[in-house]
C-alpha positions in Angstrom: -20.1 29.3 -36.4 -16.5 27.7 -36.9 -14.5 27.6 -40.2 -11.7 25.1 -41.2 -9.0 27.7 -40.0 -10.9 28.5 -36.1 -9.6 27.7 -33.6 -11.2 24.2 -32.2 -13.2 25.1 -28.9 -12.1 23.7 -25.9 -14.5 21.2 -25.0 -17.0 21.0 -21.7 -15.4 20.9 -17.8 -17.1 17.9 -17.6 -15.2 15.2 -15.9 -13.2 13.3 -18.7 -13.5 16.3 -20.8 -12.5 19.8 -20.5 -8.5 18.9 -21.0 -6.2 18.5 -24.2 -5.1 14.9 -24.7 -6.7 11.8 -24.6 -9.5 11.5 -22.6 -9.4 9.2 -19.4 -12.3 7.2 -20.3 -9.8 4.6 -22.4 -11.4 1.9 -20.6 -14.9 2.2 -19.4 -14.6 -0.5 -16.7 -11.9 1.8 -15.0 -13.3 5.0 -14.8 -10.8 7.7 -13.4 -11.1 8.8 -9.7 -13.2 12.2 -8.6 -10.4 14.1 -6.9 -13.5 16.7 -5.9 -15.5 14.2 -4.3 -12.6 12.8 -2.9 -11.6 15.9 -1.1 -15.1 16.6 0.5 -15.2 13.4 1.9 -11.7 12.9 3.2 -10.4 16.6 4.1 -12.3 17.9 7.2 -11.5 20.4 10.2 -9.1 18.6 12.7 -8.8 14.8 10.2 -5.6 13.7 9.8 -5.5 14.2 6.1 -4.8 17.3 4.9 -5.1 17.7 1.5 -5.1 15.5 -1.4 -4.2 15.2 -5.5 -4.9 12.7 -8.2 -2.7 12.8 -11.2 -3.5 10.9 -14.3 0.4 9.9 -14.2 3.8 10.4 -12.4 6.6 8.3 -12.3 6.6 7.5 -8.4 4.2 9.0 -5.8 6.5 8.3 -3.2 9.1 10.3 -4.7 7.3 13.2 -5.8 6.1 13.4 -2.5 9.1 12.9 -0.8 10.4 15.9 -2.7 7.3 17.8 -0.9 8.1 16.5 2.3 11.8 18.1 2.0 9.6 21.7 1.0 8.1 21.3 4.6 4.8 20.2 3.8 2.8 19.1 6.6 1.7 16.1 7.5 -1.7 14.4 5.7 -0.6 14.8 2.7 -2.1 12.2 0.1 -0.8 11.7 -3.7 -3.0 9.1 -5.9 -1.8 8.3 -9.1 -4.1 6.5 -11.8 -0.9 5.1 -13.4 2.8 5.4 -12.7 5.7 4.0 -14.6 8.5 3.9 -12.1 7.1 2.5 -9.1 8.9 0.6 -6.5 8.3 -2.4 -4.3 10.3 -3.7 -1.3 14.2 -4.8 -2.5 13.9 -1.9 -5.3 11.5 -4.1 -7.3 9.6 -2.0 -10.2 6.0 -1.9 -9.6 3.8 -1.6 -12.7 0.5 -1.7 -13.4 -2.4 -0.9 -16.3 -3.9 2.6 -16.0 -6.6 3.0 -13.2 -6.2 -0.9 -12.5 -5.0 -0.1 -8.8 -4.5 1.8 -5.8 -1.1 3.5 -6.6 -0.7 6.3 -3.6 1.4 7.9 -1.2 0.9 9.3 2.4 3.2 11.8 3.7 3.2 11.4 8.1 4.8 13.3 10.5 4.3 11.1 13.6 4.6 13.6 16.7 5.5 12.1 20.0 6.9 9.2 18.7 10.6 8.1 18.7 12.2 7.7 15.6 12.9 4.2 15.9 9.6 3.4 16.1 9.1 4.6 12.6 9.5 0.9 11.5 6.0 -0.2 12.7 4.9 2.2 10.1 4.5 -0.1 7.2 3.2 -2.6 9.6 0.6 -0.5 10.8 -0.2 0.6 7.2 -0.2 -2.9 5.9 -3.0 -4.2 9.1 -5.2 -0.6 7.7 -5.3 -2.2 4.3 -5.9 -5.7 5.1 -8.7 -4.9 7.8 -10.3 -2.7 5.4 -10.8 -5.5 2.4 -11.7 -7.8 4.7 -14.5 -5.5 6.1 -15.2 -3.7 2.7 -13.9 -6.1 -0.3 -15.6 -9.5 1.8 -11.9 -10.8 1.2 -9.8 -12.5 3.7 -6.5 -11.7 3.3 -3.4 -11.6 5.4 0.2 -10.4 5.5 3.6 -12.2 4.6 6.0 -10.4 6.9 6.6 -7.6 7.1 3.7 -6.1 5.0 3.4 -7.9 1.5 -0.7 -8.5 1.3 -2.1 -11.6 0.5 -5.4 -13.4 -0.7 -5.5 -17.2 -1.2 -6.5 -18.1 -5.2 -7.2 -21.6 -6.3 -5.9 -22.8 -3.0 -2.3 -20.7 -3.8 -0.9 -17.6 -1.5 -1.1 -14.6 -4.2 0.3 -11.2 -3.6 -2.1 -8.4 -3.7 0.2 -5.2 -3.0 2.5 -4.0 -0.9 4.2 -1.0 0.9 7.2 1.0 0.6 8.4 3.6 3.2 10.9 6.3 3.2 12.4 8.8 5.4 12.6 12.2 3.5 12.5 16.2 5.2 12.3 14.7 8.7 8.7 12.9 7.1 7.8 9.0 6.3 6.2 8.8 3.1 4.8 5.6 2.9 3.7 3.8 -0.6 1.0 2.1 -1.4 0.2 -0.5 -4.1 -2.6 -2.4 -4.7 -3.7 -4.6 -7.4 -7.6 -4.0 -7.7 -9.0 -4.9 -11.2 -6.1 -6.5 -13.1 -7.0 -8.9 -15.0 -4.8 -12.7 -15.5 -3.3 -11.5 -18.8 -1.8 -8.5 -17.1 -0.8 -10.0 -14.2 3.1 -9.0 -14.2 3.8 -12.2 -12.0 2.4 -15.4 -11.8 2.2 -15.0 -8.2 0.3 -12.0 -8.3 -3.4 -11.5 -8.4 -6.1 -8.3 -8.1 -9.0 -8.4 -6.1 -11.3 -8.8 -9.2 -9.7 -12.3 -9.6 -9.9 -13.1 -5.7 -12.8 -12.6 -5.9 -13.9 -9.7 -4.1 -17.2 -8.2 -3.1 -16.7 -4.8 -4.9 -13.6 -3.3 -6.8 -14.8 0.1 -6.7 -11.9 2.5 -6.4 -13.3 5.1 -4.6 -15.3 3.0 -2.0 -11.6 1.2 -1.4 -9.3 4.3 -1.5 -12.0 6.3 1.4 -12.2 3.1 3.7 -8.4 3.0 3.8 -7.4 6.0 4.3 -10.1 6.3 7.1 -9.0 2.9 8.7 -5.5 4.2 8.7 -6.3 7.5 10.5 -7.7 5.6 13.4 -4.6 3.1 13.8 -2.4 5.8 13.6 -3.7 8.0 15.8 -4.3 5.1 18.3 -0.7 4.4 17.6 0.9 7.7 18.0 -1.5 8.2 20.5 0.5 5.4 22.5 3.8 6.9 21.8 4.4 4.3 19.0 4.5 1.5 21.2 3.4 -1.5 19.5 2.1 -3.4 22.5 -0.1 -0.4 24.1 -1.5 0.5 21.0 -2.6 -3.0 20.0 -0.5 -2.9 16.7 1.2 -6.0 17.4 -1.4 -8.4 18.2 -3.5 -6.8 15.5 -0.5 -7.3 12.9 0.6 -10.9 14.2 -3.1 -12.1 13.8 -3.1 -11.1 9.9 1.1 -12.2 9.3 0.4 -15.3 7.3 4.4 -16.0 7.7 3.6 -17.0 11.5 4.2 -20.9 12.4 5.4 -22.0 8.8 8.4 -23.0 8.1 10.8 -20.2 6.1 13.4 -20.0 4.3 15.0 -16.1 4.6 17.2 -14.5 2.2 19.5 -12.1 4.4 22.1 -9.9 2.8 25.0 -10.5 1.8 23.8 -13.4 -0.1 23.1 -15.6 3.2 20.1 -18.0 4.2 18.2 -19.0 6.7 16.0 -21.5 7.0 13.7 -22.3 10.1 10.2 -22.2 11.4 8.8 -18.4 12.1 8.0 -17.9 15.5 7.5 -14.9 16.7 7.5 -11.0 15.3 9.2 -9.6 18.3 9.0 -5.9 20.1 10.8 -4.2 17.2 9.0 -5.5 14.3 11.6 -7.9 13.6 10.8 -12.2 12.6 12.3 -14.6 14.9 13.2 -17.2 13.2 13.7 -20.5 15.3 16.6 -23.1 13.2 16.6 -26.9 13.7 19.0 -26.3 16.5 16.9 -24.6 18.7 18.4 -21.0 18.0 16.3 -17.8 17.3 17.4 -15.5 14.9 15.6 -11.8 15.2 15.6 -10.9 11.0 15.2 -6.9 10.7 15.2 -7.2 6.8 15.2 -10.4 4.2 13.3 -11.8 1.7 11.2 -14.5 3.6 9.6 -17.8 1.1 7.2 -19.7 2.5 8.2 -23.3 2.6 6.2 -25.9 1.7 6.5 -29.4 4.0 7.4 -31.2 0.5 10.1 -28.5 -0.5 
């Protein structure tokens, strides 16, 4: 029996219960992710992944695990965040999102064998894992605008999807991913995004989506580091260059230093890089830019 004055009894370790705050259940259409089940599924004897947390919130996965990485943890690390509030994009763009409306997790890779400069096919490789796996699990074609910004066509208009973001931190790659899953238009932070609710996809379930990618990934990669990194005997390269949606359009890329190039994308070459072919018959190799997809009437 309780009085006024008891102390209020913690309530049941039921999932969603069992904690002080607010419960996770805000929203029953996005129910949080089993970290348990999670684990049984993903973390076996000899798999690539090696453990694996879900917060309710952190400001960056990428950075708190970066900060692991520099603690020397191995590699197979996996952080999943049901909402973070300072996540980053490609070009240091923020990357924001309702709670438990997305994918929002980092992978910490220690690629053995493989020469450092090969650690640019990284978010390549990551970015083919992802699209592959909705287009096998969601039902939803989708492609890549180079290098790795994911794409699904909606009302006949090139929408992003998510992206990835790696770093180099304790001798590691952590590599970031985002994806927009259940978001609906109203919280859409661009106009040119969309989720895979509005794409229409065949399921949105988190945990369905989260398993398949990390298990598509692990094969990839270990076909990939199996091969040294090398992106033509691993297959990465053709695999990648039949999703890159940048591929024969014309382009208009925005290089550093405030420069431009405009041209028709020809080729991703050896070292990830897009040749750009100009009017004049030149190719430019672009390691880094942000590339626009040009329309014939632009």
């Amino acid at each position: 029996m309780t009085t006024p004055d008891s102390p209020r009894p913690r309530r049941s370790g039921l999932r969603g219960f069992g904690h002080d705050g607010p419960s996770p259940w805000t929203d029953l259409e996005r129910p949080p992710l089993d970290e348990r089940a999670l684990r049984l599924d993903l973390l076996r004897p000899g798999a690539l992944w090696t453990s694996l947390d879900v917060v309710s919130e952190t400001g960056s996965t990428n950075a708190d695990l970066a900060a692991r990485a520099k603690d020397g943890a191995p590699e197979g690390a996996v952080l999943v965040a049901e909402s973070q509030h300072a996540g980053r994009g490609r070009l240091d763009r923020r990357w924001t999102a309702p709670p438990r409306s997305g994918l929002f997790l980092s992978l910490l890779l220690r690629p053995q064998g493989v020469p450092a400069e090969r650690y640019g096919w990284l978010p390549i490789l990551i970015g083919t894992a992802v699209s592959a796996t909705l287009d096998r699990v969601a039902e939803l074609r989708t492609g890549l605008k180079w290098p790795n910004d994911l794409q699904a066509v909606v009302d006949g208009q090139e929408r992003k999807l998510g992206g990835i973001l790696t770093e180099l931190s304790g001798g590691a790659v952590v590599a970031g991913v985002g994806l927009n899953v259940s978001l609906r238009a109203d919280e859409l932070p661009v106009p040119t995004a969309t989720s895979l609710a509005l794409a229409g996809a065949a399921t949105t379930d988190r945990p369905t989506l989260l398993r398949a990618v990390l298990r598509e990934f692990a094969e990839l990669y270990g076909e990939w580091t199996a091969a040294a990194g090398d992106p033509h005997a691993s297959g990465l390269l053709p695999a990648y260059t039949a999703r890159c949606t940048t591929l024969n359009r014309q382009v208009r890329v925005q290089l550093p230093g405030e420069r431009e190039l405009l041209g028709e994308a020809v080729a991703v070459d050896g070292d990830g890089r897009l040749v750009v072919r100009t009017p004049d018959g030149a190719r430019h190799p672009v390691a880094a830019g942000d590339v626009v997809h040009v329309r014939p009437r632009d």
